[in-house]
N, CA, C and O atoms as a Maestro MAE file, in Angstrom:
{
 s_m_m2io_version
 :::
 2.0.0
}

f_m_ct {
 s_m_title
 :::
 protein
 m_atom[336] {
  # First column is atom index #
  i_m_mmod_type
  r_m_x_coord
  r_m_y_coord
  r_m_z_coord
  i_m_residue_number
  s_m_chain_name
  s_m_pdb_residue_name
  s_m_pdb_atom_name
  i_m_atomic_number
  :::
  1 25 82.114 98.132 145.301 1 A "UNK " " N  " 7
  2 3 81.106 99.121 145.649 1 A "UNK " " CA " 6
  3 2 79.789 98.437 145.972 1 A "UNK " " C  " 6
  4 15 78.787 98.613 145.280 1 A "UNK " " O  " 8
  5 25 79.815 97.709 146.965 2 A "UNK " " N  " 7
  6 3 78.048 97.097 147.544 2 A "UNK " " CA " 6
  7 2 77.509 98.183 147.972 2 A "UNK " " C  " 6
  8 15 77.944 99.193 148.527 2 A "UNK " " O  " 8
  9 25 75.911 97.622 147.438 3 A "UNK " " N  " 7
  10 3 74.652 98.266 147.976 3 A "UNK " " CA " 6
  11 2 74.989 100.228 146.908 3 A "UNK " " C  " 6
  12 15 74.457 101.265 147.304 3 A "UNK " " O  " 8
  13 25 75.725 100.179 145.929 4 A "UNK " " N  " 7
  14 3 75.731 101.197 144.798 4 A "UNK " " CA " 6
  15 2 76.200 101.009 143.735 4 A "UNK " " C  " 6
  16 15 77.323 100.581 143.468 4 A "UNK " " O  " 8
  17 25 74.876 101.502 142.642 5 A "UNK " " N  " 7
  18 3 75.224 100.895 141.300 5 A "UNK " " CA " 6
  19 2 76.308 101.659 140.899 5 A "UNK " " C  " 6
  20 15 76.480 102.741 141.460 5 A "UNK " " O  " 8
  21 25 77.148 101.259 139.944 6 A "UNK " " N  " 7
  22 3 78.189 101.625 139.474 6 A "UNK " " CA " 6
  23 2 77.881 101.866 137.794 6 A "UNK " " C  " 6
  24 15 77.407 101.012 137.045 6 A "UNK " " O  " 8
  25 25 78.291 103.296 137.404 7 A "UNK " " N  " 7
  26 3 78.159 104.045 136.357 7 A "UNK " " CA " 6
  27 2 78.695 103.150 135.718 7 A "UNK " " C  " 6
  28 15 79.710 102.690 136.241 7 A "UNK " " O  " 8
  29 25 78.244 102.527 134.320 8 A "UNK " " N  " 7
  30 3 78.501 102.098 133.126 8 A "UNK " " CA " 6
  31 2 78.149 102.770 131.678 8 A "UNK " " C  " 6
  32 15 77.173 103.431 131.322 8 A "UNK " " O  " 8
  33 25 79.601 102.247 130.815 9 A "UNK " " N  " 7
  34 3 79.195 102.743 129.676 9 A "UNK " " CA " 6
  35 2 79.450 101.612 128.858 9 A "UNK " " C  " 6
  36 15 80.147 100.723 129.346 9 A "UNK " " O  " 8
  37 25 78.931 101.456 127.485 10 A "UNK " " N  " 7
  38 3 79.153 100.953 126.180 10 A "UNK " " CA " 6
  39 2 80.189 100.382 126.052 10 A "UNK " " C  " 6
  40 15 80.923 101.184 126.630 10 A "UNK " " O  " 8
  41 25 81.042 99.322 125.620 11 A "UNK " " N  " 7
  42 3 82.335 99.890 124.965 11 A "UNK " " CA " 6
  43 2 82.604 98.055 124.078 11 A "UNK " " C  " 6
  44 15 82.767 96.871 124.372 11 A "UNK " " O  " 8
  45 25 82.495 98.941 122.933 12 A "UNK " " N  " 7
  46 3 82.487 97.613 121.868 12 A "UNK " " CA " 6
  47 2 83.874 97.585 120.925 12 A "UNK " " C  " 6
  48 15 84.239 98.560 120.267 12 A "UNK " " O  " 8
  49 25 84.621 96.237 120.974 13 A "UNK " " N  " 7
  50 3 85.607 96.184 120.072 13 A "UNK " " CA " 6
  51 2 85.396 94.491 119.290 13 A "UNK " " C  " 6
  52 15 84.629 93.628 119.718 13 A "UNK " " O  " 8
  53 25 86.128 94.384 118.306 14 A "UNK " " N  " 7
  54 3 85.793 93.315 117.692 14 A "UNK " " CA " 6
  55 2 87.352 91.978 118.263 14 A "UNK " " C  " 6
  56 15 88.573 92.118 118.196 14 A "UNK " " O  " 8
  57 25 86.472 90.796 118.781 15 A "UNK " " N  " 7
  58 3 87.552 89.969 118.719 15 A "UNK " " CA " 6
  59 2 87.446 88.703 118.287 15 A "UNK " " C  " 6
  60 15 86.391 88.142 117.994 15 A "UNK " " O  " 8
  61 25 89.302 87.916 118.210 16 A "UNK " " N  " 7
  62 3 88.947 86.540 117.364 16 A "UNK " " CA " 6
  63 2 88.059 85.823 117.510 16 A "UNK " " C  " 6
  64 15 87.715 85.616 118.674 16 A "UNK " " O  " 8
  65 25 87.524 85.337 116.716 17 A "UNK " " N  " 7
  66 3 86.362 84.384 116.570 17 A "UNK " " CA " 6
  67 2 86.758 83.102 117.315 17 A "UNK " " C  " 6
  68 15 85.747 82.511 117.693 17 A "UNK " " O  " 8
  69 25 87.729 82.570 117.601 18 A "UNK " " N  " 7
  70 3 88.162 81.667 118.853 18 A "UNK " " CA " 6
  71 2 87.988 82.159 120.007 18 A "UNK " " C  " 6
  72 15 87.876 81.331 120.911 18 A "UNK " " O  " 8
  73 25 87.930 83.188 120.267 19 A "UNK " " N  " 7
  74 3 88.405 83.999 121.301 19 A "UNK " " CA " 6
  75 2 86.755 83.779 121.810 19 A "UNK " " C  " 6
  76 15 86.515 82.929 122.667 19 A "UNK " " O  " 8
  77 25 85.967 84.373 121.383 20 A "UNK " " N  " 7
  78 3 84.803 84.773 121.502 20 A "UNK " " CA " 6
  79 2 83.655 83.464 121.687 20 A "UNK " " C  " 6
  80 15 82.615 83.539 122.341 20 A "UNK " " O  " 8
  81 25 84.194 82.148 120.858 21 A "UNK " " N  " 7
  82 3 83.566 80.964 120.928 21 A "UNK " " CA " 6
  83 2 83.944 80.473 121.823 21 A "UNK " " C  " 6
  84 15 83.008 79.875 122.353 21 A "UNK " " O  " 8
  85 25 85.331 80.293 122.656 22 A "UNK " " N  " 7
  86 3 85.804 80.029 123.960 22 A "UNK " " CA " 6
  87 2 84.840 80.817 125.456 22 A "UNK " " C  " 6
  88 15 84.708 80.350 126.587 22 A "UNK " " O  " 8
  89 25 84.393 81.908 124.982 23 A "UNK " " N  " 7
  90 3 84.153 82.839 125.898 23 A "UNK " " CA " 6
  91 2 82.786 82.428 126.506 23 A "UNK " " C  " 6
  92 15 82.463 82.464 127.693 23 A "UNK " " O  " 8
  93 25 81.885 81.936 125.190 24 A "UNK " " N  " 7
  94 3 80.852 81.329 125.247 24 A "UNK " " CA " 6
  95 2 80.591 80.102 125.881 24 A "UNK " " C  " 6
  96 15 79.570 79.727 126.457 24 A "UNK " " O  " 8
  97 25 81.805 79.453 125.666 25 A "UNK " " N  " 7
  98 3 81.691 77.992 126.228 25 A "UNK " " CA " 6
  99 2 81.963 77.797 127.706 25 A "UNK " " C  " 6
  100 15 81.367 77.004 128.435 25 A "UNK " " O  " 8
  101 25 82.860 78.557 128.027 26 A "UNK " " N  " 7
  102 3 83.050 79.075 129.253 26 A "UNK " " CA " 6
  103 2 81.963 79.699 130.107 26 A "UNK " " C  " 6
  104 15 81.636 79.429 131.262 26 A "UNK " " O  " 8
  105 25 81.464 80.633 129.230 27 A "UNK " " N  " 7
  106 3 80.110 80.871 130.009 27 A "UNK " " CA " 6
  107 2 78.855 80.304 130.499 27 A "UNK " " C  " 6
  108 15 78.320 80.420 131.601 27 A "UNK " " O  " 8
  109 25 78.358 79.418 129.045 28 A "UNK " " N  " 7
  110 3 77.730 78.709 129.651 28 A "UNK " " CA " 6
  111 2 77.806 77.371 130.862 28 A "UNK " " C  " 6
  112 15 76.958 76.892 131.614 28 A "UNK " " O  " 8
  113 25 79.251 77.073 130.614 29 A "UNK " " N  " 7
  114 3 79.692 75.962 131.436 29 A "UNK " " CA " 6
  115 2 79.579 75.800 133.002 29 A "UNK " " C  " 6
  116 15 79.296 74.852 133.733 29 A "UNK " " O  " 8
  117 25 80.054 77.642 133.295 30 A "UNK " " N  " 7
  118 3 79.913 77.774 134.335 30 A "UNK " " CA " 6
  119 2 78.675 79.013 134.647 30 A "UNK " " C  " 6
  120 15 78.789 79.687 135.670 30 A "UNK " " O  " 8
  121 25 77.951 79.160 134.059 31 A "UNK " " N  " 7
  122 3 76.819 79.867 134.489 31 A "UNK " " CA " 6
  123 2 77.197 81.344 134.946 31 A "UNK " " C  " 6
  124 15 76.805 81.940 135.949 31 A "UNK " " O  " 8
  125 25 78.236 81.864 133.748 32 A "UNK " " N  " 7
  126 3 78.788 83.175 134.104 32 A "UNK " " CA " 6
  127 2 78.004 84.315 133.015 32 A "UNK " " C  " 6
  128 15 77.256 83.713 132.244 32 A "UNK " " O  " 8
  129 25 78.020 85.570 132.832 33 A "UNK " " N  " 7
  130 3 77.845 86.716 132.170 33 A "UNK " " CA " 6
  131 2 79.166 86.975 131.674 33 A "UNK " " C  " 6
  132 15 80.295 86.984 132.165 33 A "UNK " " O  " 8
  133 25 78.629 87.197 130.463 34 A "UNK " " N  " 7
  134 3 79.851 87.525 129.877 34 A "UNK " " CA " 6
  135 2 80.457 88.596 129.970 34 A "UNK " " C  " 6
  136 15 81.630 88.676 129.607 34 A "UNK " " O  " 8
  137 25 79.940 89.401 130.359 35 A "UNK " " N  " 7
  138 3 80.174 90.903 131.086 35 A "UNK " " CA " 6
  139 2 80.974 91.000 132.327 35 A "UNK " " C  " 6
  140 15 81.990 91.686 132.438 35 A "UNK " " O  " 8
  141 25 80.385 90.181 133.361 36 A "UNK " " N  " 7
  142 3 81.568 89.672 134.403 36 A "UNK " " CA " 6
  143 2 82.804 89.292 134.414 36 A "UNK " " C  " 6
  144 15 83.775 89.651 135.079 36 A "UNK " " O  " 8
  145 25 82.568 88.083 133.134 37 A "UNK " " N  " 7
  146 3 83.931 87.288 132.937 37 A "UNK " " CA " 6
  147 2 84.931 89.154 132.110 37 A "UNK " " C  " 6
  148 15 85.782 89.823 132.695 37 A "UNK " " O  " 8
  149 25 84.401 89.385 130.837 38 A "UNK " " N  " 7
  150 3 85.221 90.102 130.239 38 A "UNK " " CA " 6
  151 2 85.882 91.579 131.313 38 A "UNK " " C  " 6
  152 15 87.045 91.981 131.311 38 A "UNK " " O  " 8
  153 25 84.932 92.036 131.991 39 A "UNK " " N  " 7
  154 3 85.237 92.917 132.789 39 A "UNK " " CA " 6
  155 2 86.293 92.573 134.148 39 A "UNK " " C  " 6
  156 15 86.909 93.517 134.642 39 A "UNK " " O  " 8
  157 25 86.444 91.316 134.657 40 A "UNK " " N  " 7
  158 3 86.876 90.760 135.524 40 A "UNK " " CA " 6
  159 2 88.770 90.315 134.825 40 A "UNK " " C  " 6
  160 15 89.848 90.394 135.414 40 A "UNK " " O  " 8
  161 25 88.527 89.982 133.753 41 A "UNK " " N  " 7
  162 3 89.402 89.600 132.956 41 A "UNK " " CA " 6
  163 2 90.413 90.962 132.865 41 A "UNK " " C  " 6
  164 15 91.576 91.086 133.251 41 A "UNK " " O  " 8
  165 25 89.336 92.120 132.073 42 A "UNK " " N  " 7
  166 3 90.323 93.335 131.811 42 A "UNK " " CA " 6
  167 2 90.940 93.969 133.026 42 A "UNK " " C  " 6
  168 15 92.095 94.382 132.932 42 A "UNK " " O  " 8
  169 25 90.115 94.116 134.453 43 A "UNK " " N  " 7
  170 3 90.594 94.516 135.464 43 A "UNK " " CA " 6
  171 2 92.005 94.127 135.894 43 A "UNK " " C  " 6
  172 15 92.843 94.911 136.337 43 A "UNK " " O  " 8
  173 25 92.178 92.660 135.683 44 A "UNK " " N  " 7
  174 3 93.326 91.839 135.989 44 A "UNK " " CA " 6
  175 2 94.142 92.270 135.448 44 A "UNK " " C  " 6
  176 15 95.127 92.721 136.033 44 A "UNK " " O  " 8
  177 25 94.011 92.280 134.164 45 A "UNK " " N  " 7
  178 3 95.082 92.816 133.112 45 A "UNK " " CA " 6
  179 2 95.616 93.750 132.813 45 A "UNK " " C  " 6
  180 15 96.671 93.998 132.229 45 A "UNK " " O  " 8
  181 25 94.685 94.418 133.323 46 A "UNK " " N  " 7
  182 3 95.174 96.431 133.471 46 A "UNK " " CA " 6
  183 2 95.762 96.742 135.216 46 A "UNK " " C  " 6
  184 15 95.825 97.884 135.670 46 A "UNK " " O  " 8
  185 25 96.031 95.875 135.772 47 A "UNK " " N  " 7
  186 3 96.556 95.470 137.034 47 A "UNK " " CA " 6
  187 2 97.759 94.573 136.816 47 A "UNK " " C  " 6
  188 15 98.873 94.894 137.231 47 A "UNK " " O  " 8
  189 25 97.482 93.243 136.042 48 A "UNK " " N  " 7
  190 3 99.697 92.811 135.647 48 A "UNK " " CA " 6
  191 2 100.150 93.822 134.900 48 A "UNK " " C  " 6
  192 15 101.365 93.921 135.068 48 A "UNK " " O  " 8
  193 25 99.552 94.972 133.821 49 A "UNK " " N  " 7
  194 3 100.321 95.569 133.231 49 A "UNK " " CA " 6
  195 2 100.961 97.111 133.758 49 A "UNK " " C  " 6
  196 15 101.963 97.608 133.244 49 A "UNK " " O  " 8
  197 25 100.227 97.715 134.812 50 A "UNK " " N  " 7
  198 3 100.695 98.135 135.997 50 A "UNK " " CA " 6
  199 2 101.728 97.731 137.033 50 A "UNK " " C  " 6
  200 15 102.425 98.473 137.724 50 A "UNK " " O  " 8
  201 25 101.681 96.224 137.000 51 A "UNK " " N  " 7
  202 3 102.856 95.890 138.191 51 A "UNK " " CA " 6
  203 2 104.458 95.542 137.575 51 A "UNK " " C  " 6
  204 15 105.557 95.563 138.130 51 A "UNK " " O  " 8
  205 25 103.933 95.138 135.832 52 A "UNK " " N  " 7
  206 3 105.181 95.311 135.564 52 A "UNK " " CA " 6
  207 2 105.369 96.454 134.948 52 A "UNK " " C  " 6
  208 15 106.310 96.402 134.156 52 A "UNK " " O  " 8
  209 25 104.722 97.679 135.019 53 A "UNK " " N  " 7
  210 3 105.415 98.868 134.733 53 A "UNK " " CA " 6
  211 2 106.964 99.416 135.928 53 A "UNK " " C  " 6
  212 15 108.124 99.825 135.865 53 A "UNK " " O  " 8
  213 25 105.752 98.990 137.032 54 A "UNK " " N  " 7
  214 3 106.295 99.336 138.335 54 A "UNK " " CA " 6
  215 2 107.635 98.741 138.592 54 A "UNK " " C  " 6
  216 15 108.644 99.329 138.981 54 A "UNK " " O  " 8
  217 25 107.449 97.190 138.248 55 A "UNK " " N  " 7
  218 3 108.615 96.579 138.664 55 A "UNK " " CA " 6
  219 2 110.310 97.038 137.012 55 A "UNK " " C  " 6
  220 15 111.538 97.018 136.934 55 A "UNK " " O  " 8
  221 25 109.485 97.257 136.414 56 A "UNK " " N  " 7
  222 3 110.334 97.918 135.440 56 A "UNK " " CA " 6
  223 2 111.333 98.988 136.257 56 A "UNK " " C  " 6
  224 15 112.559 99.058 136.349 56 A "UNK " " O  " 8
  225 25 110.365 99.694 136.741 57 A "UNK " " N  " 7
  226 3 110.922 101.315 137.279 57 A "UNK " " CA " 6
  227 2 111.447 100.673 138.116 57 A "UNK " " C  " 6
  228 15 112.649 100.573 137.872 57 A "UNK " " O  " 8
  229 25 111.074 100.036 139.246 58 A "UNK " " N  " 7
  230 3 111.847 99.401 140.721 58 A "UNK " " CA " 6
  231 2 113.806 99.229 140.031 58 A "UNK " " C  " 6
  232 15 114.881 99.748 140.331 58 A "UNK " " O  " 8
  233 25 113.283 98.108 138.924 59 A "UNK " " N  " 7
  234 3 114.453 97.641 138.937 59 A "UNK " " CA " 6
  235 2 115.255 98.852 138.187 59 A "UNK " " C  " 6
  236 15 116.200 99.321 138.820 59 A "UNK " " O  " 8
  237 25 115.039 99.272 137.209 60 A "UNK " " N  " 7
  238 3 115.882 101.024 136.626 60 A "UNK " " CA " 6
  239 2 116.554 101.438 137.375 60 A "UNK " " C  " 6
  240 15 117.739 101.697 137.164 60 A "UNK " " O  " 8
  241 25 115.624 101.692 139.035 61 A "UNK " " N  " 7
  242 3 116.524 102.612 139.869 61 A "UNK " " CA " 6
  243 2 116.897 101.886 140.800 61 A "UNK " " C  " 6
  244 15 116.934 102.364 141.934 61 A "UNK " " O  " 8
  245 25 117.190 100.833 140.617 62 A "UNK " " N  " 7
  246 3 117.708 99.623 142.273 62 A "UNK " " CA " 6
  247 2 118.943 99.987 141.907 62 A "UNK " " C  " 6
  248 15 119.434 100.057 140.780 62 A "UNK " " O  " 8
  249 25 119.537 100.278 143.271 63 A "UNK " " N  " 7
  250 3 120.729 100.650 143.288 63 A "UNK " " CA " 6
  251 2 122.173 99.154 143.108 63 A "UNK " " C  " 6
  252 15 123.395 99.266 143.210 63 A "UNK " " O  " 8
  253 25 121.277 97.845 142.806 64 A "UNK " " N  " 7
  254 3 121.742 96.876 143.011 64 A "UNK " " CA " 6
  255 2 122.189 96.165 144.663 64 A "UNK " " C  " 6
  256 15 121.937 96.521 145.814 64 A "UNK " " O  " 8
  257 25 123.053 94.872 143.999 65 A "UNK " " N  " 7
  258 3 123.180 94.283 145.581 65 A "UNK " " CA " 6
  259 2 124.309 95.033 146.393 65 A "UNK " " C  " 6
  260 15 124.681 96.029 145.771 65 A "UNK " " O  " 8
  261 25 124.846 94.888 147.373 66 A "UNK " " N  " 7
  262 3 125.214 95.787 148.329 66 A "UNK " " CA " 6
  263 2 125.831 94.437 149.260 66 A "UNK " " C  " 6
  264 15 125.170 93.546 149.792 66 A "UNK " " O  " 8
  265 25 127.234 94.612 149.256 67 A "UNK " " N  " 7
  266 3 127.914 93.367 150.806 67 A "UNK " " CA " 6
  267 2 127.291 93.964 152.034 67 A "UNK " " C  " 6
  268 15 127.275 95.152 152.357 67 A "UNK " " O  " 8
  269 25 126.846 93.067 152.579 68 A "UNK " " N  " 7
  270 3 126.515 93.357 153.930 68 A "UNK " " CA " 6
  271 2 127.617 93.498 155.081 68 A "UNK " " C  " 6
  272 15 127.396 93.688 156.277 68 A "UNK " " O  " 8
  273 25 128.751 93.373 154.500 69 A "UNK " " N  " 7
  274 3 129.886 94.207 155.657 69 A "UNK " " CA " 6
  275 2 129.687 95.646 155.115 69 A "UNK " " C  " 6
  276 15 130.069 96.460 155.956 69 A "UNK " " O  " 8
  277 25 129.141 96.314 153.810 70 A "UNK " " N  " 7
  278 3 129.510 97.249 153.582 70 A "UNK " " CA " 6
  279 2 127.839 98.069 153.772 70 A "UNK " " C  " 6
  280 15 127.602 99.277 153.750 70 A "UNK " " O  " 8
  281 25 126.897 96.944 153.951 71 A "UNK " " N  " 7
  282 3 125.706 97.891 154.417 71 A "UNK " " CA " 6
  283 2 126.105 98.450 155.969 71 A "UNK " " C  " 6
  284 15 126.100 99.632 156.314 71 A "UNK " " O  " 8
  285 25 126.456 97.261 156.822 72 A "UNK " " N  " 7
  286 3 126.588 97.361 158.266 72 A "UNK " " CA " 6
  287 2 127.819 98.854 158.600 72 A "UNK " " C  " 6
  288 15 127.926 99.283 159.749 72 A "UNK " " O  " 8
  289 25 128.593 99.442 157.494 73 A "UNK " " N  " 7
  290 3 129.624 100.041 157.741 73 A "UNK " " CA " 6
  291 2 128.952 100.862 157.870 73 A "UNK " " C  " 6
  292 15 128.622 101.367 158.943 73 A "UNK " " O  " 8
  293 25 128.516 101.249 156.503 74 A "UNK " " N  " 7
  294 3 127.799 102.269 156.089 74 A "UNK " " CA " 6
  295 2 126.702 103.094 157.186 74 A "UNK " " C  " 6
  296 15 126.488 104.276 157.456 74 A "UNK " " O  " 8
  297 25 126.256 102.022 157.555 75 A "UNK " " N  " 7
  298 3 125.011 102.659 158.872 75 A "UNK " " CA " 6
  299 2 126.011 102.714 160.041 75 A "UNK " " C  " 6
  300 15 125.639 103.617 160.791 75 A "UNK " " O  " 8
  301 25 126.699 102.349 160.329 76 A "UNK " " N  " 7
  302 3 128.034 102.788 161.691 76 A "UNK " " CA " 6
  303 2 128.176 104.413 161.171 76 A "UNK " " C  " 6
  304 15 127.855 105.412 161.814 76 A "UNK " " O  " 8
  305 25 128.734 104.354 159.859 77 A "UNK " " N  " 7
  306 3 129.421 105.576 159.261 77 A "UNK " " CA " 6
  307 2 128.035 106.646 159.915 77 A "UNK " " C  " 6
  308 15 128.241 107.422 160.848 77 A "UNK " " O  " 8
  309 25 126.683 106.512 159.252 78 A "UNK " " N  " 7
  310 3 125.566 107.535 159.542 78 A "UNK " " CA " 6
  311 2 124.850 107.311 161.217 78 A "UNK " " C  " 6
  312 15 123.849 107.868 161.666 78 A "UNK " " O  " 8
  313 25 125.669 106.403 161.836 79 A "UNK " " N  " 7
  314 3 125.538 106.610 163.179 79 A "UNK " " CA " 6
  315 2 125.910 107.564 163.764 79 A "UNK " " C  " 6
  316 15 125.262 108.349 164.456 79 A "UNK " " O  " 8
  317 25 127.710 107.532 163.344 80 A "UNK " " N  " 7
  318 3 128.261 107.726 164.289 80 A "UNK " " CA " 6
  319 2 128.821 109.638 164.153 80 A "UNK " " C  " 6
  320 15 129.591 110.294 164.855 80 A "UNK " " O  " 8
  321 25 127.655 110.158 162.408 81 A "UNK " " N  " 7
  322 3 127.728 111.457 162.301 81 A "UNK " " CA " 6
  323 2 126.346 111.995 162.783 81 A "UNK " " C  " 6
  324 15 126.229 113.200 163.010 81 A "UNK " " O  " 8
  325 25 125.232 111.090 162.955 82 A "UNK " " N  " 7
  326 3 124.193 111.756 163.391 82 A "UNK " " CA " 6
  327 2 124.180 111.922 165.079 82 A "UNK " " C  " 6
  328 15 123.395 112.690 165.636 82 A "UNK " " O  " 8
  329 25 124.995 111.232 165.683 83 A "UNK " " N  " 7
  330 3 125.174 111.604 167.265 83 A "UNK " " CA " 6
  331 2 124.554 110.367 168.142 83 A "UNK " " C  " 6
  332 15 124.243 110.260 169.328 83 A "UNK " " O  " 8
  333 25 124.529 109.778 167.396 84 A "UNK " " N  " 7
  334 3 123.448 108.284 168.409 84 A "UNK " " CA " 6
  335 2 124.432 107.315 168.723 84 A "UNK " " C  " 6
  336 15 124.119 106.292 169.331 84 A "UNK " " O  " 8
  :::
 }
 m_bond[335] {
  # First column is bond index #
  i_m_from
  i_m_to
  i_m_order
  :::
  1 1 2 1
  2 2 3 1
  3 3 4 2
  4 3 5 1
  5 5 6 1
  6 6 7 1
  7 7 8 2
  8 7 9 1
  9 9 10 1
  10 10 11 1
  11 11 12 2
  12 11 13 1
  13 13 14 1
  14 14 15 1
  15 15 16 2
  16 15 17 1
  17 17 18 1
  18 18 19 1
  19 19 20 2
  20 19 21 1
  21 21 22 1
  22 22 23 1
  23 23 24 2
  24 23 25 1
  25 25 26 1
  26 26 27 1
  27 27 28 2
  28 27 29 1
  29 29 30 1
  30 30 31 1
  31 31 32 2
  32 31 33 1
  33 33 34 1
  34 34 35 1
  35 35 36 2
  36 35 37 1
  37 37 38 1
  38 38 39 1
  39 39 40 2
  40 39 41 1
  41 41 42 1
  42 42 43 1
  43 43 44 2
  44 43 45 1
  45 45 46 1
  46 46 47 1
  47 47 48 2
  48 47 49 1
  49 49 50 1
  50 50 51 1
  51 51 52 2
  52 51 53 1
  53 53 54 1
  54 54 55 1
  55 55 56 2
  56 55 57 1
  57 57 58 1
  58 58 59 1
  59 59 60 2
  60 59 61 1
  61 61 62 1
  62 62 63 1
  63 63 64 2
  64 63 65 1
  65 65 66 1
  66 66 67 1
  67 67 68 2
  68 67 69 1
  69 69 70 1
  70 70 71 1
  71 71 72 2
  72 71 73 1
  73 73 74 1
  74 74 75 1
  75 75 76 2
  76 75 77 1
  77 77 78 1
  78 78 79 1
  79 79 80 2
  80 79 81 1
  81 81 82 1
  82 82 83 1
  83 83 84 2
  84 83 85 1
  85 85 86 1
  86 86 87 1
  87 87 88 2
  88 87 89 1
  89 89 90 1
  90 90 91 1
  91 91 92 2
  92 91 93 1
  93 93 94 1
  94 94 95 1
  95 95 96 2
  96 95 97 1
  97 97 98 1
  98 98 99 1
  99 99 100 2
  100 99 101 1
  101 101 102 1
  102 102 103 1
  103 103 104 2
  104 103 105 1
  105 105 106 1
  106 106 107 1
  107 107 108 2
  108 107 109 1
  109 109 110 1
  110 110 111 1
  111 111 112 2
  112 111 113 1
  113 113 114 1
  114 114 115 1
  115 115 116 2
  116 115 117 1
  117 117 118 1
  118 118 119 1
  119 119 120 2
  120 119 121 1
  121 121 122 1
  122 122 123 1
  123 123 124 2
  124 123 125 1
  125 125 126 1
  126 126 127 1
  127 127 128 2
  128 127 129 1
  129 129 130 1
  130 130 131 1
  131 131 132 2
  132 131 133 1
  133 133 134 1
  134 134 135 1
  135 135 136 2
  136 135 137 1
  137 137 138 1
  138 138 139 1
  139 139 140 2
  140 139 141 1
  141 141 142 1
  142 142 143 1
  143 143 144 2
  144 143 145 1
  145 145 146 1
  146 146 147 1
  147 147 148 2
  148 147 149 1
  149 149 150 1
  150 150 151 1
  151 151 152 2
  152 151 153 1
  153 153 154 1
  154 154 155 1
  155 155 156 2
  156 155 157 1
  157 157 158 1
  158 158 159 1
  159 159 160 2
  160 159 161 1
  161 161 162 1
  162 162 163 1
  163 163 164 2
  164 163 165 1
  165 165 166 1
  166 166 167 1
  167 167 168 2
  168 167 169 1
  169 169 170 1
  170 170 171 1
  171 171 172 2
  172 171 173 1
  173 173 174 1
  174 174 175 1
  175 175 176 2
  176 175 177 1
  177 177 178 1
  178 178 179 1
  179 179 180 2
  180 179 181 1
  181 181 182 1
  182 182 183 1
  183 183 184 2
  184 183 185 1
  185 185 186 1
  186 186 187 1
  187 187 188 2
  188 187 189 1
  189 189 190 1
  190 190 191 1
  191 191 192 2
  192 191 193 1
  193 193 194 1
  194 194 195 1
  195 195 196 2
  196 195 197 1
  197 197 198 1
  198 198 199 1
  199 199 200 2
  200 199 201 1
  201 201 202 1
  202 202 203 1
  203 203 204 2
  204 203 205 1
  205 205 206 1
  206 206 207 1
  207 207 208 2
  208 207 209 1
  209 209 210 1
  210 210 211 1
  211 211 212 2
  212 211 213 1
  213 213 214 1
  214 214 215 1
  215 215 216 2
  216 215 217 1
  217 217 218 1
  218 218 219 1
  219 219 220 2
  220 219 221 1
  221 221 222 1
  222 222 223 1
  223 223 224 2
  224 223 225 1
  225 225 226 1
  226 226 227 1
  227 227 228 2
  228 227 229 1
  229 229 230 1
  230 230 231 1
  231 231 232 2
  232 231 233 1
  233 233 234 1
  234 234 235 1
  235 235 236 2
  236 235 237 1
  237 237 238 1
  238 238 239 1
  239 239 240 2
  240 239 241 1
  241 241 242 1
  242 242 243 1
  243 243 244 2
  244 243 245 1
  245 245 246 1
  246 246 247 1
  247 247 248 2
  248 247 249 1
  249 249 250 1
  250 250 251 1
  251 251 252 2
  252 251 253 1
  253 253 254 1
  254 254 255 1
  255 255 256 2
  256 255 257 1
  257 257 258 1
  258 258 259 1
  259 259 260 2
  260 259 261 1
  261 261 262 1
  262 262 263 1
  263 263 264 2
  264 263 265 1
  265 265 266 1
  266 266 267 1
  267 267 268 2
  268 267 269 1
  269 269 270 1
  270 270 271 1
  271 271 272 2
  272 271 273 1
  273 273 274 1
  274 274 275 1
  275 275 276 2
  276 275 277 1
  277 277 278 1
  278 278 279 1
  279 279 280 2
  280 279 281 1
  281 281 282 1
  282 282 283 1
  283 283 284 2
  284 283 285 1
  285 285 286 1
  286 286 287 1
  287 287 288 2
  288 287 289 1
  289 289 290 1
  290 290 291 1
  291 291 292 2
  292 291 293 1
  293 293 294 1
  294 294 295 1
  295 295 296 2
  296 295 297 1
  297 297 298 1
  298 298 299 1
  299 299 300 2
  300 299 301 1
  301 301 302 1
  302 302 303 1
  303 303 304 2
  304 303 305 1
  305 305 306 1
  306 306 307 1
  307 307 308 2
  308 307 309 1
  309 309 310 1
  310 310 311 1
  311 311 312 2
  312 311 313 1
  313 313 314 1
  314 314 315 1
  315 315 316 2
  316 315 317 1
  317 317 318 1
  318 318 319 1
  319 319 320 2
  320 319 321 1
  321 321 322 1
  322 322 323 1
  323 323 324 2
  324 323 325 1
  325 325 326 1
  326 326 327 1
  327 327 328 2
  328 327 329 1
  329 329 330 1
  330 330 331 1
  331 331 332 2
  332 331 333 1
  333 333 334 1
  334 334 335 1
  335 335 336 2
  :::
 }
}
């Protein structure tokens, strides 16, 4: 969203004390906000845990693999009832 601020709120949880001394060191190292890094971080993460929801479901309903003499039939078969 350039050139519009974006609504923020609060949101405080407590984490490991490694976690948090890493975060620091990191920050200063590279001249980041820690707000960036943590927000940049959760975005990601709430994005792999979305794709493997998805790929969960993908694979549930994949109908599996399929011979390709028997894909190629198959579309002859719905050729040759749809009139083409």
């Amino acid at each position: 969203m350039k050139g519009h601020a974006m609504k923020t709120e609060p949101f405080a949880t407590k984490l490991p004390a490694d976690l948090t001394a890493q975060l620091d060191v990191v920050c200063k190292r590279l001249g980041l906000r820690k707000n960036y890094v943590l927000e940049a971080a959760l975005r990601e993460k709430l994005d792999d845990l979305l794709d493997a929801a998805d790929l969960r479901l993908a694979i549930k309903e994949a109908t599996g693999f399929h011979a390709w003499d028997d894909v190629k039939r198959e579309h002859r078969q719905k050729r040759g009832r749809s009139g083409i």
